[in-house]
C-alpha positions in Angstrom: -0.5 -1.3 19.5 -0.7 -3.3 22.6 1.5 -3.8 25.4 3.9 -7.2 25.8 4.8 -7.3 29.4 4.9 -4.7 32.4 7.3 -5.6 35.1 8.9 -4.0 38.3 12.5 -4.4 37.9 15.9 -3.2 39.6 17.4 -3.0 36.6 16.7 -2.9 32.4 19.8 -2.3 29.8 19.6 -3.1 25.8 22.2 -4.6 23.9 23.3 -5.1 20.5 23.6 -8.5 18.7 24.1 -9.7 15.7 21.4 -9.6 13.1 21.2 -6.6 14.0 19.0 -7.8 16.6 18.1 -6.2 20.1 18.6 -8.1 23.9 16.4 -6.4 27.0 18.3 -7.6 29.8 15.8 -7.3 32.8 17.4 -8.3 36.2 16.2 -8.2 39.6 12.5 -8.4 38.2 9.8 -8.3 41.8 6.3 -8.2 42.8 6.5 -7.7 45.9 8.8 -5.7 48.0 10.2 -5.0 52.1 9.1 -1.1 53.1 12.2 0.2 53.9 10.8 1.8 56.6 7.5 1.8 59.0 4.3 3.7 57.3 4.3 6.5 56.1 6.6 6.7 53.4 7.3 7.1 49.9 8.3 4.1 47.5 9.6 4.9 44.0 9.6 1.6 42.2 11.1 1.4 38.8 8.0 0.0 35.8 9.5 -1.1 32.6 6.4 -1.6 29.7 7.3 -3.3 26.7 5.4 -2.2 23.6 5.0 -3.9 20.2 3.0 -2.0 17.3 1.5 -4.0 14.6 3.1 -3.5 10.9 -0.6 -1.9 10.1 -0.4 1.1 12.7 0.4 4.5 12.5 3.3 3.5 15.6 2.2 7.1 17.3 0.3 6.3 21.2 0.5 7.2 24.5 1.1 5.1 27.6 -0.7 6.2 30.8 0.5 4.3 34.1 -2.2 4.7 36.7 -1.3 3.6 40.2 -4.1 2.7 42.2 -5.2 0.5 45.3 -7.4 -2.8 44.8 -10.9 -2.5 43.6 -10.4 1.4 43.0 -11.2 1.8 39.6 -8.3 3.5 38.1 -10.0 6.3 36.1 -10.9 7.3 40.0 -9.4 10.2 41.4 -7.0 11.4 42.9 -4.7 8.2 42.1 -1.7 7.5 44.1 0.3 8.5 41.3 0.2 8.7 37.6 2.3 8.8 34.6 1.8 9.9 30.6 3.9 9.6 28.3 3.7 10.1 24.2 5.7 7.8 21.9 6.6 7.0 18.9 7.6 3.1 17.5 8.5 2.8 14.1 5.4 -0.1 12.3 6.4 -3.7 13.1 8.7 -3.4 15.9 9.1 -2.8 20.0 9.6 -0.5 22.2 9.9 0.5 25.8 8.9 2.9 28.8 10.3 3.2 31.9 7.8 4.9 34.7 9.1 5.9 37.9 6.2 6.5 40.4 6.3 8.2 43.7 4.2 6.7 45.4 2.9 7.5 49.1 2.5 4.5 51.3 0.1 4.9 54.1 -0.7 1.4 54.6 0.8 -2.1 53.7 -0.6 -4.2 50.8 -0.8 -4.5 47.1 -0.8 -1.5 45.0 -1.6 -1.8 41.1 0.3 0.0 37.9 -2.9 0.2 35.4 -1.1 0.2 32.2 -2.4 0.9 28.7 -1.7 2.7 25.7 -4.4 5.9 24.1 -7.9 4.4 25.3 -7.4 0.6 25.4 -7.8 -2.5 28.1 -6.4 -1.6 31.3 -3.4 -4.1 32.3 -2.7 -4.1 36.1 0.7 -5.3 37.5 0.3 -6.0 41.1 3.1 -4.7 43.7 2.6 -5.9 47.3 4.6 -3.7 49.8 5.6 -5.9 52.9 5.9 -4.7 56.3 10.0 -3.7 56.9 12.0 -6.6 58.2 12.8 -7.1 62.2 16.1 -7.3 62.8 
C-alpha cells in the first residue's frame, strides 16, 4: 500500500457519481496557517491521507501520523502529537484517514505530519504556523 497525497484541509466530503464512481471534494486545502492567538497554544489542524492499495495486497495496514518539529527524527520521543489508526481497503482501490492532532504550539514555525502506513518511507507534510495577525 502506499499513500497518494496527505493535505491539511478545512474541509473533505465524498460524493457519488455515476459509474459508480467516487468524487473527494477537498476545499480550503493550506500549508501554512495565522496562530489564532500569541504562543502558547494549542492548534488542531484537520490531515486528510489518501490511501491506494495495489490489487496484489492483503488491503489490511496501519497509518501512523507523527507530528514532529524540523530535523527531529520522528521515531524521536516524545512527539508533539501522534496518531494510529488500523484499516482496512478492499485490493485495488482507495481510501482515506482523517487525523486530527492536538498539537501544542510553543513557538512559531513549521511543524511536520510524518505520514506512512505499517513500517514504510516516512512522508512529511509541512505546516508553517504564522505569527497572529495585528489588527
Amino acid at each position: 500500500m502506499h499513500i497518494v497525497a496527505a493535505l491539511f484541509v478545512e474541509n473533505f466530503a465524498m460524493r457519488q457519481v455515476e459509474g459508480p464512481s467516487t468524487r473527494i471534494d477537498l476545499t480550503g486545502v493550506f500549508f501554512s496557517q495565522v496562530a489564532p492567538q500569541p504562543v502558547p497554544f494549542t492548534l488542531s489542524p484537520h490531515l486528510v491521507v489518501l490511501i491506494h492499495c495495489p490489487p496484489t495486497e492483503s488491503g489490511d495496514g496501519v497509518l501512523q501520523v507523527v507530528f514532529q518539529r524540523p530535523g527531529i527524527d520522528p521515531e524521536a520521543t516524545p512527539p508533539l502529537a501522534q496518531n494510529v489508526s488500523p484499516f482496512r481497503v478492499e485490493p485495488g482501490k482507495f481510501t482515506y484517514r482523517l487525523v486530527r492532532a492536538e498539537l501544542p504550539i510553543e513557538e512559531y514555525g513549521q511543524v511536520l505530519a510524518h505520514c506512512r502506513i505499517g513500517l514504510g518511507s516516512w512522508v512529511p507534510v509541512p505546516l508553517t504556523v504564522l505569527p497572529p495577525v495585528s489588527a
